[in-house]
C-alpha positions in Angstrom: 36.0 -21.5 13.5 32.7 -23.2 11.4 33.9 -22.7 7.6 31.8 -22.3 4.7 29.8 -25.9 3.0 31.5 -26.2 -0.6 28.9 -25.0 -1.9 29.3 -21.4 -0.8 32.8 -21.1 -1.3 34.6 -22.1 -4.5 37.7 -24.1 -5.5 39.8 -20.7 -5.4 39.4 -20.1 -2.0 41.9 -22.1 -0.1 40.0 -20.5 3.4 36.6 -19.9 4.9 36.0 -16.3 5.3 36.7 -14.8 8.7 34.0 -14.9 11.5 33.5 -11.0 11.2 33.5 -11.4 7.2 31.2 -14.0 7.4 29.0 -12.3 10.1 29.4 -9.0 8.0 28.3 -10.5 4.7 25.7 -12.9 5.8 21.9 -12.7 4.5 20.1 -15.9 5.5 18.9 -13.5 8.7 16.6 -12.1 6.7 16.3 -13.4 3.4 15.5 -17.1 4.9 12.0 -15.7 4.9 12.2 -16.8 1.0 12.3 -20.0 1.6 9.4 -21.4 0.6 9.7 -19.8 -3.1 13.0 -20.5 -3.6 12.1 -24.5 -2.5 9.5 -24.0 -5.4 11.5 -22.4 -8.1 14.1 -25.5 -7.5 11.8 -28.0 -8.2 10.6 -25.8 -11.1 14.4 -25.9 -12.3 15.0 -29.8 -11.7 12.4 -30.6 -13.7 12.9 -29.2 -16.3 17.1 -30.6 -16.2 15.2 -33.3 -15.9 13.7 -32.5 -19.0 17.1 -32.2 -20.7 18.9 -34.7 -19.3 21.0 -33.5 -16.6 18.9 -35.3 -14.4 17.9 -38.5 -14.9 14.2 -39.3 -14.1 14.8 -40.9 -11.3 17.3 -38.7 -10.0 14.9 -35.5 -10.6 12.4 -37.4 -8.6 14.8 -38.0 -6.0 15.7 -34.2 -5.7 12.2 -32.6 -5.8 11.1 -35.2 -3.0 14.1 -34.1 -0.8 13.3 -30.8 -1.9 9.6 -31.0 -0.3 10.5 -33.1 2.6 12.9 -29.8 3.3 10.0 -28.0 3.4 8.2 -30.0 5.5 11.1 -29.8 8.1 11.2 -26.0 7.8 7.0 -25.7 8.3 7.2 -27.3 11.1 10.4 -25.8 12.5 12.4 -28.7 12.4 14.8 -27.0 10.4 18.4 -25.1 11.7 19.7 -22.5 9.7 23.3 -21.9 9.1 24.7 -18.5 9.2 27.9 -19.4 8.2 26.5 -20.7 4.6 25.5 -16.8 3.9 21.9 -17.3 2.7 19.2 -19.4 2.0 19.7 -20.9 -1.2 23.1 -22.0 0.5 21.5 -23.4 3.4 19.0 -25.1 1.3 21.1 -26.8 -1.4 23.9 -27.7 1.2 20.8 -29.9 3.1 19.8 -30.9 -0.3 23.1 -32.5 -1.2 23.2 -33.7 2.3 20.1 -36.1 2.1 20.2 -36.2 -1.9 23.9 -37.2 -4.0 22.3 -35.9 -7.3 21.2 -32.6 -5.4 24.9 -31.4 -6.5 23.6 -31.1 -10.0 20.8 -28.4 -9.3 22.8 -25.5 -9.6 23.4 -26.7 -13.1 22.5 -23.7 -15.4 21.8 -21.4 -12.7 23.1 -18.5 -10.6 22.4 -17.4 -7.2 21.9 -13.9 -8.9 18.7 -15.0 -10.9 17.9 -17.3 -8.4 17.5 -14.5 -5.8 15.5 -12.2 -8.5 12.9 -15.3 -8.8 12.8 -15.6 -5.2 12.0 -12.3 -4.7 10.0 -11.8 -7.2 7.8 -15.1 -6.3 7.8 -13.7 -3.0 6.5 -10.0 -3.9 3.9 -11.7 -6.1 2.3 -13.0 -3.5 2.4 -10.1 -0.9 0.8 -8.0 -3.9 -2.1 -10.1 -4.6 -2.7 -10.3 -0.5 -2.2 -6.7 -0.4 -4.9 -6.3 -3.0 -7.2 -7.7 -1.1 -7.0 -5.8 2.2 -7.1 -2.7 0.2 -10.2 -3.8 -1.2 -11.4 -4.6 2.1 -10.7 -1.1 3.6 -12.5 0.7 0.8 -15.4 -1.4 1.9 -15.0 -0.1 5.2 -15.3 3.5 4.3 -18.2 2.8 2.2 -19.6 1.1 4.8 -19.0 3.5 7.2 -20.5 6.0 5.1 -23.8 4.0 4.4 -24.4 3.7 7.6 -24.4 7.5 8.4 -25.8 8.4 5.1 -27.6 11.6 6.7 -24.5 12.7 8.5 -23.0 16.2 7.4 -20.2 17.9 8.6 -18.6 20.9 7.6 -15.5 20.2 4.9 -12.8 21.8 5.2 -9.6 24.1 3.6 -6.7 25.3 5.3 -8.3 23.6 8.8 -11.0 25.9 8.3 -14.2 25.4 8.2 -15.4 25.9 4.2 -18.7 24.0 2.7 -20.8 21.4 4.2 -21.0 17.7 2.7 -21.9 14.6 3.6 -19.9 12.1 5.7 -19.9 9.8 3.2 -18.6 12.1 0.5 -15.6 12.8 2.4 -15.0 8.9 3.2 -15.7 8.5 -0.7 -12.8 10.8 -0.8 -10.1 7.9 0.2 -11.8 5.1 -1.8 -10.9 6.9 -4.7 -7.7 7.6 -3.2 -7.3 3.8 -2.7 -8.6 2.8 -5.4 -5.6 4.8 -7.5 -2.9 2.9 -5.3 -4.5 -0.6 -6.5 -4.8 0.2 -10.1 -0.5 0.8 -9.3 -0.3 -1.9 -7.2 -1.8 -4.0 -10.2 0.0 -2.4 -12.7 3.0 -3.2 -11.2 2.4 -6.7 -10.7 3.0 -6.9 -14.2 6.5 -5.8 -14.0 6.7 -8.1 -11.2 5.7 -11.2 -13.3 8.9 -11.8 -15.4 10.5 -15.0 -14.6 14.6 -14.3 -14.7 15.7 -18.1 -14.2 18.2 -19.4 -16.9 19.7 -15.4 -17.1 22.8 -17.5 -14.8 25.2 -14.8 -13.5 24.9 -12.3 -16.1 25.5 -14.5 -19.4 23.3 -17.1 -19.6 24.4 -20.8 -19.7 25.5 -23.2 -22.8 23.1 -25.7 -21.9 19.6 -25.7 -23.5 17.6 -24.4 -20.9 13.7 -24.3 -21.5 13.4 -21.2 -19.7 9.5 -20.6 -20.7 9.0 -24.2 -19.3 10.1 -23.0 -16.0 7.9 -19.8 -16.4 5.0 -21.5 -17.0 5.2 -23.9 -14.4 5.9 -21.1 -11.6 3.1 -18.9 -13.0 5.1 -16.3 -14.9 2.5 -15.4 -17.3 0.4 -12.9 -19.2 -3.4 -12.8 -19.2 -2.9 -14.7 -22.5 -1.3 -17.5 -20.7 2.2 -17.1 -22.3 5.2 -17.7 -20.4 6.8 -14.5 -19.0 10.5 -14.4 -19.2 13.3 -11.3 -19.3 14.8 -11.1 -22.4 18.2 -9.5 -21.4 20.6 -11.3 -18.9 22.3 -8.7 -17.3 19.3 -6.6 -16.9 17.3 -9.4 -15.2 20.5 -10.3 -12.6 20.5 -6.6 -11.8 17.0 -5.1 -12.2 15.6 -4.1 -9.1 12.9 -1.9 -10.1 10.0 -3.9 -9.8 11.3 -3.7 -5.9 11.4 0.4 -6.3 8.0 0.1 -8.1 6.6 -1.6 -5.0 8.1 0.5 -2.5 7.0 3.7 -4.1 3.4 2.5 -4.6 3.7 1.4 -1.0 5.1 4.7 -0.3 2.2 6.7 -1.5 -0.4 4.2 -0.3 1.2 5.4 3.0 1.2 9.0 2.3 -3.0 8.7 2.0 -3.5 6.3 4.7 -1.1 9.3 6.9 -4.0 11.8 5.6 -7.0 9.7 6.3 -5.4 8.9 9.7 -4.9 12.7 10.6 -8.3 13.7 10.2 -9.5 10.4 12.5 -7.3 12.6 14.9 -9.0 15.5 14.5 -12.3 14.1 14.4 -11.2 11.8 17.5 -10.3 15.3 19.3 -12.3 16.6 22.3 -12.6 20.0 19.7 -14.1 18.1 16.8 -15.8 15.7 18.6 -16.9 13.9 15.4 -16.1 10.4 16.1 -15.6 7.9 19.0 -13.3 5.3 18.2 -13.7 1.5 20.3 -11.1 1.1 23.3 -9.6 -1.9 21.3 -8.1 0.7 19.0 -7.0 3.5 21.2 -5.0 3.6 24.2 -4.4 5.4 27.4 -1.7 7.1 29.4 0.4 6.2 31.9 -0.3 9.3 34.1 -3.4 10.6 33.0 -6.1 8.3 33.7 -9.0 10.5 32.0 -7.0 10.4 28.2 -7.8 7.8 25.2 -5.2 8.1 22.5 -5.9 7.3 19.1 -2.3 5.7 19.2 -3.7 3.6 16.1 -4.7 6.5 13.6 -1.1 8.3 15.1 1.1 5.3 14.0 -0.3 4.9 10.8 0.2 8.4 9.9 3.7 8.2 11.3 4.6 5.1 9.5 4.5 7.0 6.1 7.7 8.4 7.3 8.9 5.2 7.2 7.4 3.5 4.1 9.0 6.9 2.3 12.4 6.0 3.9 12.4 2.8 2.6 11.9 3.6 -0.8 14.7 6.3 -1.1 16.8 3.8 0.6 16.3 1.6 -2.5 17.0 4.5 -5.0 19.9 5.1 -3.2 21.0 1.7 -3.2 21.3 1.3 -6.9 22.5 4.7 -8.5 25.7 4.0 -8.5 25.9 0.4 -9.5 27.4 -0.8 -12.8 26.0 -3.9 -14.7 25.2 -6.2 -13.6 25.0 -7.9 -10.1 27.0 -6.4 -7.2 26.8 -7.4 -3.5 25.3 -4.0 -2.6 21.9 -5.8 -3.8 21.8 -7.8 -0.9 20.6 -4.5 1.1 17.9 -4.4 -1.6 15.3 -7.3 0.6 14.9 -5.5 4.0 13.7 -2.1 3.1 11.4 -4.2 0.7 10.5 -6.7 3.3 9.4 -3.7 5.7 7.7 -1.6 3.2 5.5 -5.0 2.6 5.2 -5.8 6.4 4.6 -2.1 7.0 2.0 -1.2 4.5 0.3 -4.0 5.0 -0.2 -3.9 8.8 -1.0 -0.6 8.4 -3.8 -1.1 6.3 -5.3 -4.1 8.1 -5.0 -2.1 11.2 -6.7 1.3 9.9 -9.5 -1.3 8.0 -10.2 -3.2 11.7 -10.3 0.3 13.3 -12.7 2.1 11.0 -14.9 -1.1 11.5 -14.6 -0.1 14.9 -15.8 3.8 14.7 -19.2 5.7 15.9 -19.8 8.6 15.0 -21.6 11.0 17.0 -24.2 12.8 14.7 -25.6 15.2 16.7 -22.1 16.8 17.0 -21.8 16.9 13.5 -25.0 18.3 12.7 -24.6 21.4 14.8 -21.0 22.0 13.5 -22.6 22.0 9.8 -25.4 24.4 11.0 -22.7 27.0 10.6 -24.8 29.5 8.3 -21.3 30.7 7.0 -20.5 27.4 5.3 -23.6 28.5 2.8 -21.6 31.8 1.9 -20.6 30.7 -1.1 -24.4 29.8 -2.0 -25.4 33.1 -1.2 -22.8 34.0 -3.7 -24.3 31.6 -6.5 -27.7 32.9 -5.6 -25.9 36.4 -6.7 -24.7 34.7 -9.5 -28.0 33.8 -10.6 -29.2 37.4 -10.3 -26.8 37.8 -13.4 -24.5 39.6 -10.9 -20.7 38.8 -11.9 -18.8 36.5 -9.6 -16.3 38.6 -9.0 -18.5 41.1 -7.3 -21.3 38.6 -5.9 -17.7 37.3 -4.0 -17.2 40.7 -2.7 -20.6 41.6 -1.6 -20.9 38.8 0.6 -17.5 38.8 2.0 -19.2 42.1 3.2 -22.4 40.9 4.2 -20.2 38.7 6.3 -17.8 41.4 7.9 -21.5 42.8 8.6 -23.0 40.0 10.3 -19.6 39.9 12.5 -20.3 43.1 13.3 -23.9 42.9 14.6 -22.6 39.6 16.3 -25.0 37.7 14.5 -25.1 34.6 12.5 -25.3 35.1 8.7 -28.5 33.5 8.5 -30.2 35.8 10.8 -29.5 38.8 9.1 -32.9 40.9 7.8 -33.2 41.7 4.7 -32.9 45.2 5.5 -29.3 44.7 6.2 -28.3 42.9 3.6 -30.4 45.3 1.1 -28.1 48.0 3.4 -24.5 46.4 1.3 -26.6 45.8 -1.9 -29.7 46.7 -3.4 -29.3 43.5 -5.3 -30.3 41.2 -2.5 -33.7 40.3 -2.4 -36.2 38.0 0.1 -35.3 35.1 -1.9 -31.5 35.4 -0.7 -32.9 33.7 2.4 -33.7 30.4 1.2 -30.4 29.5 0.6 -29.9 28.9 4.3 -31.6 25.9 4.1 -28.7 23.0 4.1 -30.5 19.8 3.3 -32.0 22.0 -0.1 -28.5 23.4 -0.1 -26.7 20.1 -0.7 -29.9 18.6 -3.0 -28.6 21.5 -5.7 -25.3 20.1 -6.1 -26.0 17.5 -9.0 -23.1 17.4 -10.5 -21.5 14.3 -11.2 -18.7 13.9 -8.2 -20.4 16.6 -6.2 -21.4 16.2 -2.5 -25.1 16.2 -3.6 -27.6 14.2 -1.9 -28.4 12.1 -4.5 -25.3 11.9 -6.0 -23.3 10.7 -2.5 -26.2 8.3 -2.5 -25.3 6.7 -6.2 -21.8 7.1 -5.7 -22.4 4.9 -2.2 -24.6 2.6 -4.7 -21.9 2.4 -6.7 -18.4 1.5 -4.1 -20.8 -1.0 -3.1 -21.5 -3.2 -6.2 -17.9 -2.3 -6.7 -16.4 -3.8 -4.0 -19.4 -6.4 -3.4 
């Protein structure tokens, strides 16, 4: 049986663990995907014992050229992980010492337990600032989406039923705000993200005179000021995890509203709506039904959410029973956070090249929004305007509506007989407010699906996200 390097297992031990234990407790399956950062928060640490003489010059040069030349190795895929050495700091410093004598002296002042909350936190820094961008990048698809069908309307709906008319664009507009919430999280937690936890050793810190905001600064731990970013607690930065919970919830509801934006892309997809025809590249077909074109994109987003929201009560989960400070139930903390980042990320990419990929068919639309009863609640306003309370303008024209069911005609073609017949309070006027492009002009209001207002709100998204 392979036993542990030295470096994993300590001078109490007089055994390697077991090949089930070892099997069992191993990590570097998944957390060797960390490699790069920890390789760079090394060379951030033995420069700075070079700094302080634990290193000598030389010797610190020797170690952060071995320390690169690993990283060479593992680019190109020269490099063979070791299961048996757990994880992958242990794989890396047991090459290290292999090709370097004075690599023994890195681990000087250091634990695996901060050095896996700078790895990780190195790591999520950098799938936050990528996952920035392709959120940006799929608001400007809805926007331009929307520009390009700026005359489109469609009816909007409540409970699935059809309600009001607005624009197209209004209702994309609709998830650019949505999105535009999750990255004002995402960058707010970036900030809880950007705390460098090197030097907090297992839980108590280390006797030697560690220049901890040297470290910081040279691995980008810092405010917008430029100060060095470091925890100020030991045991809380060996054993804090939230900043992985922060991500995975803000993930989580990212999901939620790409699940909502991808339902109605079914609907709209649907033989019954009609709305929209979405490229081949981005739907698929069925294996016994040659006629059918799935949106199998739009469906997995919508049922990834499930997952994204697994993830992140997995992680709650995880640590409400742990005492200070690190325990080896944290090593379950990297994969639901790896899949939230993989997940949320593809999903975005994927609902962003599909959207770029969407016609919509206008004519369909158009003649769903010339539903006279989606005005209803005009003829109400236009009530209103006759100084008649809402209360009762609501309840004359739900009976002008029962009426026009009645006669089996649509509630524009009503006379004015008729609707004189429910109220004397009706007059010609009550007419005009059939008319849907002067319908949607009158709603001015700031946020409202108004003409000109979907226009400068379109205006606006765009310099925005320009």
């Amino acid at each position: 049986m392979k036993q542990s390097s030295p470096v994993s297992r300590s001078g109490r031990f007089g055994s390697g663990p077991g090949r089930d234990a070892a099997q069992f407790t191993e990590s570097v399956s998944f957390d060797k995907r960390l490699w790069r950062h920890d390789l760079v928060g090394s060379i951030a640490h033995a420069t700075m014992l070079g700094g302080i003489g634990v290193f000598t010059k030389a010797e610190a040069r020797r170690v952060v050229r071995a320390l690169e030349a690993i990283g060479d190795d593992i680019e190109a895929g020269r490099f063979e992980w070791d299961e048996s050495l757990e994880d992958v700091h242990m794989n890396l410093e047991a090459e290290l010492t292999r090709r370097e004598p004075a690599g023994a002296k890195l681990h000087t002042g250091r634990s695996r337990n901060d050095q896996i909350a700078l790895g990780m936190r190195m790591w999520l820094r950098d799938e936050i600032v990528e996952l920035e961008q392709e959120l940006r990048s799929l608001q400007q698809a809805l926007v331009v989406l929307g520009q390009a069908n700026g005359d489109v309307i469609l009816p909007g709906y409540t409970h699935l039923q059809r309600a009001q008319p607005v624009y197209l664009a209004h209702h994309l507009l609709a998830y650019v705000e949505m999105i535009e919430r999750d990255r004002e999280r995402l960058l707010d937690a970036f900030s809880r993200v950007n705390v460098c936890p090197l030097g907090s050793g297992a839980l108590a810190g280390s006797t030697l005179p560690l220049d901890r905001k040297q470290v910081a600064a040279t691995l980008g731990f810092e405010d917008r000021q430029g100060r060095p970013v470091i925890s100020q607690n030991s045991m809380d930065a060996v054993s804090d995890r939230d900043f992985a919970v922060e991500f995975c919830f803000v993930a989580s509801l990212l999901g939620v509203h790409l699940s909502r934006l991808a339902e109605d892309v079914i609907l709209w997809s649907s033989s019954e709506f009609d709305f929209i025809r979405i490229a081949d590249a981005y739907t698929t077909g069925s294996s016994l039904m040659p006629q059918k074109k799935n949106p199998d994109i739009a469906e997995l987003a919508r049922g990834k959410s499930g997952r994204l929201a697994g993830n992140l009560v997995s992680l709650l989960t995880l640590l409400k029973g742990l005492p200070m400070t690190y325990n080896r139930d944290l090593q379950e903390d990297k994969e639901p956070l790896f899949d939230s980042a993989d997940t949320v990320r593809a999903t975005v990419r994927l609902t962003d090249a599909m959207l770029r990929h969407t016609r919509v068919n206008a004519d369909v639309c158009a003649a769903a929004a010339a539903d006279p009863v989606l005005l209803a609640t005009d003829l109400a306003d236009w009530l209103v305007g006759q100084k008649v309370p809402f209360r009762e303008a609501h309840h004359l024209v739900g009976e002008v509506v029962a009426l026009a069911e009645s006669l089996a005609k649509p509630l524009d073609q009503l006379t004015l007989k008729e609707l004189r017949g429910v109220s004397r309070k009706f007059k010609a006027a009550a007419l005009e407010v059939f008319d849907l492009k002067q319908a949607l002009a009158k709603r001015t209001a700031t946020g409202s699906p108004g003409t000109g207002e979907v226009k400068k709100q379109l205006r606006r998204w765009a310099k925005r996200l320009a």
